[in-house]
C-alpha positions in Angstrom: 50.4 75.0 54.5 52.3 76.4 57.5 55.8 75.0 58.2 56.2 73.0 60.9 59.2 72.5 63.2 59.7 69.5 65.7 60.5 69.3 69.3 61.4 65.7 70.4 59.1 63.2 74.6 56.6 65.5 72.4 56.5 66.6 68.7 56.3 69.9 67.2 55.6 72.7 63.9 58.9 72.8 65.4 59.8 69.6 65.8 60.2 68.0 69.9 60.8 64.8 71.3 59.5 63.3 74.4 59.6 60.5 77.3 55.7 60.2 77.4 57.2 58.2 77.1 60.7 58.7 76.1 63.0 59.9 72.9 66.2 58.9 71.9 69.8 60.6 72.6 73.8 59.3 72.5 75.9 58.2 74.9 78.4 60.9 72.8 79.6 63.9 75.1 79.8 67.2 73.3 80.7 70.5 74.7 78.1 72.9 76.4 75.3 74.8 74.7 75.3 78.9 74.7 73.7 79.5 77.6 71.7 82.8 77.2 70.2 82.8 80.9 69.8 86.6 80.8 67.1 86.0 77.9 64.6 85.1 80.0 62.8 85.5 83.2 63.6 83.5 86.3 61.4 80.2 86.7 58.2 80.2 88.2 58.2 76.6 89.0 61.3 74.6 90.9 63.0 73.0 87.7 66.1 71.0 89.5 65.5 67.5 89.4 66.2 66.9 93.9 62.3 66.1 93.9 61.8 63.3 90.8 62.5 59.8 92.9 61.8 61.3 96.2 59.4 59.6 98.6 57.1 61.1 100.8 55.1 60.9 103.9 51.7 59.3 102.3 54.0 56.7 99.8 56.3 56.3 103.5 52.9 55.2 105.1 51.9 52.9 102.0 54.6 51.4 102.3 54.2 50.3 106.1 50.5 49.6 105.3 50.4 47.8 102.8 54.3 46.0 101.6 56.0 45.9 104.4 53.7 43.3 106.0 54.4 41.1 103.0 57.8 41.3 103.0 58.6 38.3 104.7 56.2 35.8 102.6 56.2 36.9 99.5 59.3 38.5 99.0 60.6 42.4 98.3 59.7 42.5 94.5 56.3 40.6 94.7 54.8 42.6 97.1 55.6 45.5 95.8 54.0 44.3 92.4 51.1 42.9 94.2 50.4 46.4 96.3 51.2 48.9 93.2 49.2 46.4 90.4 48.5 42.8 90.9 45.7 43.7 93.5 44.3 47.2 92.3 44.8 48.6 95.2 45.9 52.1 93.7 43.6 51.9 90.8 46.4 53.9 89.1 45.3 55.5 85.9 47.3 55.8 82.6 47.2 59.6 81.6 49.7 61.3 79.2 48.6 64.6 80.0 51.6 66.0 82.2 54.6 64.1 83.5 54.7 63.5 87.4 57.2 62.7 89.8 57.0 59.7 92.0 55.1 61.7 95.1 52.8 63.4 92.4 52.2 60.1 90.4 51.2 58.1 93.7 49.3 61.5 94.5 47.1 61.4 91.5 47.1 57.8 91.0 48.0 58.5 87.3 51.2 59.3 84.8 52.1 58.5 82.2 54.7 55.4 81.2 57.8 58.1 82.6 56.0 58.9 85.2 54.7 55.4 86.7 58.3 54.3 86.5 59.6 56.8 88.0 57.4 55.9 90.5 57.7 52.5 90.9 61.5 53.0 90.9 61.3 55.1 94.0 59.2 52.4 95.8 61.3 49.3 94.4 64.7 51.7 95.9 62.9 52.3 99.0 62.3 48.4 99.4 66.2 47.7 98.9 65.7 46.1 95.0 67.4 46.2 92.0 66.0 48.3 89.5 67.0 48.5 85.8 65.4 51.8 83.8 65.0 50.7 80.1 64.3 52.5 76.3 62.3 50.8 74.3 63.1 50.8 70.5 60.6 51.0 67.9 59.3 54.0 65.7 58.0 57.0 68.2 54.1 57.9 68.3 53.5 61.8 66.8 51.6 63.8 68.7 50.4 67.8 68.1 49.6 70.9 70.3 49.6 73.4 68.0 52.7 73.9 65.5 54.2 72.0 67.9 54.8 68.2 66.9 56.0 65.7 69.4 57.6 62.5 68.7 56.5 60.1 71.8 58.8 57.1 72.9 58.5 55.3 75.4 60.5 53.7 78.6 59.8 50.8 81.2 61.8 49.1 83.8 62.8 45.8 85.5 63.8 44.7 88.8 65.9 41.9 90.2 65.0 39.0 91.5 62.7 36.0 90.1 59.2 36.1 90.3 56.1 35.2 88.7 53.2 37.8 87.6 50.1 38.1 85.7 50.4 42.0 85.2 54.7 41.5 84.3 56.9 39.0 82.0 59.9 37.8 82.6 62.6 38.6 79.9 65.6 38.1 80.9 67.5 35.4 83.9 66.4 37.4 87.0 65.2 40.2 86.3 61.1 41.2 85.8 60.3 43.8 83.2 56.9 46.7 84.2 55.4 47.9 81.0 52.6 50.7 81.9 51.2 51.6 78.3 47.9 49.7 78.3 48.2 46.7 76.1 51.5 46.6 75.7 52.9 43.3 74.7 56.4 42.7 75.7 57.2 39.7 73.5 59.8 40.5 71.1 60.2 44.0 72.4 63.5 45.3 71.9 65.0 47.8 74.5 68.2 49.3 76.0 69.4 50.1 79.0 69.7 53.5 80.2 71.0 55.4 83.5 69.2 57.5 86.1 70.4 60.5 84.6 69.4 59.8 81.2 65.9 59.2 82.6 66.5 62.6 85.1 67.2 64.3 81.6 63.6 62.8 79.8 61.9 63.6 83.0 63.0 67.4 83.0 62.8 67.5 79.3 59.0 66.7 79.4 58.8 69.4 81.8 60.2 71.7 79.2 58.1 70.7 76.3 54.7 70.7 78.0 55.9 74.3 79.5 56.2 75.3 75.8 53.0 74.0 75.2 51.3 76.3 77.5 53.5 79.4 76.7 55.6 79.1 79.2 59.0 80.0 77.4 61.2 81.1 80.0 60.3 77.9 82.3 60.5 75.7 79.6 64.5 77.2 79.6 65.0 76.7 82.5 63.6 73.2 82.3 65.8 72.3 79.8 68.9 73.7 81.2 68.4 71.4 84.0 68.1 68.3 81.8 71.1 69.1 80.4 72.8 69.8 83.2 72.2 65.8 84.0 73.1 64.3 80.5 74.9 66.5 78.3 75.3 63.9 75.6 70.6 64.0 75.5 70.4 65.2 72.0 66.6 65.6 72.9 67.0 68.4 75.2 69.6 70.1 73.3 66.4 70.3 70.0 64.5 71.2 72.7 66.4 74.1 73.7 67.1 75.1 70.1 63.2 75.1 70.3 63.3 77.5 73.4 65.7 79.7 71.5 64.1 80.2 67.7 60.7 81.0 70.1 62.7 83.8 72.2 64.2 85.0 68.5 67.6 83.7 69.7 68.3 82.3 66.2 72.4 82.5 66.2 72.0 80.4 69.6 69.3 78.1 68.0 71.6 77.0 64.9 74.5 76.5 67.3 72.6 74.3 69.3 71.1 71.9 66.7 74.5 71.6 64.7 75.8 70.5 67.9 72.6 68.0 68.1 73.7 67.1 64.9 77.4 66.4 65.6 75.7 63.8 68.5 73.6 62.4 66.0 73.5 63.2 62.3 70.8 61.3 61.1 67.8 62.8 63.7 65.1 63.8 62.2 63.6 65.8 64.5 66.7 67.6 65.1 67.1 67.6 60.7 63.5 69.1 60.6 64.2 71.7 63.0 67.8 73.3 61.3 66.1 73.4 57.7 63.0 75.1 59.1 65.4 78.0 60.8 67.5 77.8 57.6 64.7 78.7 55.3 63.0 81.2 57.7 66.0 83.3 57.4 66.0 82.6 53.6 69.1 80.2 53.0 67.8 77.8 50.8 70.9 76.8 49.8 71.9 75.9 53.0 68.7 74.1 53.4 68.2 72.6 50.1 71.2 69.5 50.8 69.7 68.8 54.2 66.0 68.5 53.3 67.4 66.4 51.1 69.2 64.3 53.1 66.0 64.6 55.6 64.0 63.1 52.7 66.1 60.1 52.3 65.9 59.2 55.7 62.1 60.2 56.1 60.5 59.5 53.1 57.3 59.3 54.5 56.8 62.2 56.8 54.8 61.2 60.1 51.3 63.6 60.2 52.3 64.3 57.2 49.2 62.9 55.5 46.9 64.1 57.9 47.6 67.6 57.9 47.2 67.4 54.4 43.5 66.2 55.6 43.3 69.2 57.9 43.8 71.0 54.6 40.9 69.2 52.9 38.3 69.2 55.7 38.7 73.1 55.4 39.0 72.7 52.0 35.5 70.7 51.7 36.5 68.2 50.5 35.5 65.2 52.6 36.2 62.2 50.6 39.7 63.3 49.8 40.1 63.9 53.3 38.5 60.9 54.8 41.2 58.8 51.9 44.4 60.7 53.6 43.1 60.2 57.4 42.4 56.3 57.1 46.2 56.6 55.4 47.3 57.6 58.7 45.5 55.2 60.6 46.9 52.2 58.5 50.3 53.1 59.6 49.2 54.4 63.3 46.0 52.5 64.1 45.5 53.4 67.8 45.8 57.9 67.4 43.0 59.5 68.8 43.1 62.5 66.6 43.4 60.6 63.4 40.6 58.5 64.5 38.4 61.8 65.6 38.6 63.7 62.5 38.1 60.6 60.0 34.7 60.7 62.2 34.2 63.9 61.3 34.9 63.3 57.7 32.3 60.8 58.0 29.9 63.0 59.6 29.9 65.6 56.7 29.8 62.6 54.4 26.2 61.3 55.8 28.2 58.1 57.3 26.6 58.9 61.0 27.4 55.4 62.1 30.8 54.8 61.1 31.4 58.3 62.4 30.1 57.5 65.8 32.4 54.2 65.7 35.5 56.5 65.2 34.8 58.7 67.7 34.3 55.8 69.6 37.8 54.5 68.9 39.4 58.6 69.3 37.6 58.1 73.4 39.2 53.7 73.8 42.6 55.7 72.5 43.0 59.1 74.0 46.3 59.0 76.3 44.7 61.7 78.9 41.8 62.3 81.0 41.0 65.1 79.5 41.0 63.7 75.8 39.1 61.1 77.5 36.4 63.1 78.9 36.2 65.5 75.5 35.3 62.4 73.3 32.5 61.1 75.8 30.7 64.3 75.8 30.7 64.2 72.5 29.3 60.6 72.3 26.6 61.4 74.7 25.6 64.5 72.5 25.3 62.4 69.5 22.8 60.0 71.6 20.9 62.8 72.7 20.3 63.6 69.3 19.7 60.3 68.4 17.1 59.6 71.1 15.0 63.2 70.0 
């Protein structure tokens, strides 16, 4: 089986974190990475961070349409809430395909859970309110694009003031917690506080990781260099750019930067994953060997691990022993599209046409993107075509 690395906001073969929420980092400060800017090509993109809460003409015009007028009976906070959710009005869509700042959230009328807060922070700001960004703890989702595995967490956010909502719960003495991931409950959800650079960091570090995902090395840089450049102490970026530089063949630079990763946090997995992968590419095993096992004991059960070994079988042929490893996965992650999709597909090559059509349907209700979305109900409407014949 290929080894696989990890990035951390997404996951990789290398291993990455994301805010597709959001990933975890230290408060710790630690001493700057190598920078290696002659390495790469300049961006092609604008990757500074001036543009992430800005408001724009059409959200400036919004606002006078439709919160503004309510201001006076309702109150800053609910009108907001009311305009943005409550009513519909946006009709804003959930999609973890790209992160968004607040002009190109409201734009699209989709983000994902970074994305619509960082939205709805740049309204609630506009409007004069309190607003608290939040990480919530809990074990990340994996997600893949490629060899590259991302660990997904997630973030929300509250603001001041007491009010009472359908679409939002009250958690705390004055303050209103947002939740965007669709069926979210917030009772009993544990989070912390975090600042407006740590969520400036996640924001440009999601950048950086979906620039990887389409190639885009020297962006993906120069993404992360600005996500550092707001939270040095992001341990996410910094595996991130460790990423950046095994893919350029940077691999002094890479080990530098995730012992320094480590330094800020010594029992990260992603960051763990990342050093012995380099380690035993460059054959020192014994180097390696004390790590992996120390990655062991604080990862005993590998996430995707089970399902790749799936992957393995489907090619394999052999379709019960694959269909036992991907319902594995899906007892320990029950809403992941792409576990659900390919126990259809075992299914399918088992005869079981109906209980593959019912995972298929449940890879479509979970897909985090439009695109996802839209893959899994073509392939729905073929299988009724072929029904129907």
């Amino acid at each position: 089986m290929k080894r696989l690395i990890s990035v951390w906001t997404l996951c990789m073969g290398v291993f990455l974190g994301l805010a597709g929420c959001a990933g975890w980092g230290s408060v710790t400060q630690e001493s700057e990475p190598p920078w290696r800017d002659a390495l790469f090509a300049p961006p092609s993109v604008q990757t500074s961070a001036d543009a992430v809460f800005a408001i724009d003409a059409p959200m400036r015009d919004y606002l006078a349409r439709h919160i503004r007028p309510q201001l006076h009976s309702k109150g800053a906070r609910q009108a907001l809430i009311d305009a943005l959710y409550n009513q519909g009005q946006l009709r804003l869509e959930y999609d973890s395909s790209s992160t968004r700042n607040a002009s190109e959230a409201f734009a699209s009328r989709a983000g994902n859970c970074l994305s619509l807060v960082i939205m709805t922070a740049a309204f609630a700001q506009e409007l004069g309110l309190d607003v608290r960004f939040q990480q919530v703890l809990g074990e990340a989702e994996v997600e893949r694009a490629g060899d590259l595995f991302f660990h997904i967490g997630h973030v929300n956010l509250a603001m001041g003031g007491a009010v009472q909502s359908s679409r939002a719960r009250v958690v705390e003495r004055g303050w209103l917690t947002i939740d965007f991931l669709p069926g979210r409950d917030l009772l009993g959800q544990r989070s912390v506080e975090i600042d407006s650079r740590r969520v400036l960091a996640m924001y440009l570090n999601n950048k950086a990781a979906e620039a990887l995902v389409q190639g885009r090395l020297a962006d993906a840089y120069w993404w992360t260099r600005a996500a550092l450049a707001q939270d040095l102490g992001y341990t996410v970026a910094r595996n991130t750019l460790a990423v950046v530089y095994r893919r350029r063949g940077a691999l002094v630079e890479a080990e530098t930067v995730l012992q320094q990763a480590l330094r800020l946090e010594p029992d990260n997995p992603n960051v763990l994953g990342n050093l012995v992968s380099l380690l035993t590419h460059q054959g020192r095993e014994s180097q390696a060997r004390p790590l992996q096992a120390r990655l062991a004991a604080l990862q005993p059960d590998a996430p995707m691990a089970r399902f790749m070994l799936g992957l393995q079988a489907m090619r394999e042929g052999d379709y019960r022993r694959a269909r036992r490893l991907f319902e594995a996965e899906l007892r320990r992650t029950p809403h992941h599209h792409e576990f659900h999709f390919w126990l259809a597909q075992a299914h399918f090559r088992l005869g079981d046409a109906d209980a593959g059509r019912r995972h298929l349907e449940a890879a479509r209700d979970a897909a985090g993107s439009r695109d996802q979305r839209a893959l899994y109900a073509a392939k729905l409407d073929k299988l009724k075509a072929l029904r129907v014949q």
